[in-house]
C-alpha positions, 0 to 999 in steps of 0.5 A: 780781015786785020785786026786793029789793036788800040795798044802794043800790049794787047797785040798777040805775041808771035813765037819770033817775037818771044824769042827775040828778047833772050836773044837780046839777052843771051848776046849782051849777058857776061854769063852768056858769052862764051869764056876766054881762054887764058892766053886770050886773057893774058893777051888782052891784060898785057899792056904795050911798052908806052903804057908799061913805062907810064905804069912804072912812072906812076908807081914811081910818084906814088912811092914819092909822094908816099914818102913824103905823106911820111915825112909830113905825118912825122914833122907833124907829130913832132910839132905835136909833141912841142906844143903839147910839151909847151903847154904843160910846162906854161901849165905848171907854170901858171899852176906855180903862179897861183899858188904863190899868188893864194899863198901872198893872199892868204897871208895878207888876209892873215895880217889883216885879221890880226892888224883887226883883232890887235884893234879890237883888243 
């Protein structure tokens, strides 16, 4: 007489059905698959003429694009440096104003202190 089982997990597990998962597991492991040799590796690396001539045409841009990543960062920094410098200078000029404007108010202010003290006497 079969047996009827309400679940997969109760069924009893047959010596094939045991094997067949590391078997799964031994075909599709990196670790379980046989190694390359060498020259399979350095044939599977090598690339085709077309690719290699893209390969050089893009290492071609990159090294323009470098350069002018370059040329920008250096414009940048000279830029920088001519804003940083009109900045100090309109720094020491407003500086230059406010001492001339404190000094005219101080002595005005001394002015009128003696214009009142001339008043009082």
């Amino acid at each position: 007489m079969k047996r009827l089982y309400t679940s997969e997990l109760q069924r009893p597990r047959t010596k094939s059905m045991l094997r067949k998962p590391l078997q799964i597991l031994q075909n599709n492991n990196p670790l379980f698959m046989k190694t390359q040799t060498e020259s399979d590796l350095e044939k599977s690396m090598k690339l085709s003429p077309v690719d290699q001539q893209n390969v050089d045409e893009l290492r071609d841009q990159l090294f323009i694009q470098r350069n002018q990543l370059l040329e920008l960062y250096i414009k940048l920094y000279q830029v920088q440096e001519q804003i940083d410098s009109k900045i100090r200078s309109n720094d020491e000029l407003l500086q230059t104003q406010l001492n001339q404007m404190v000094t005219v108010y101080k002595s005005q202010k001394e002015e009128q202190l003696n214009k009142i003290n001339q008043l009082n006497k």
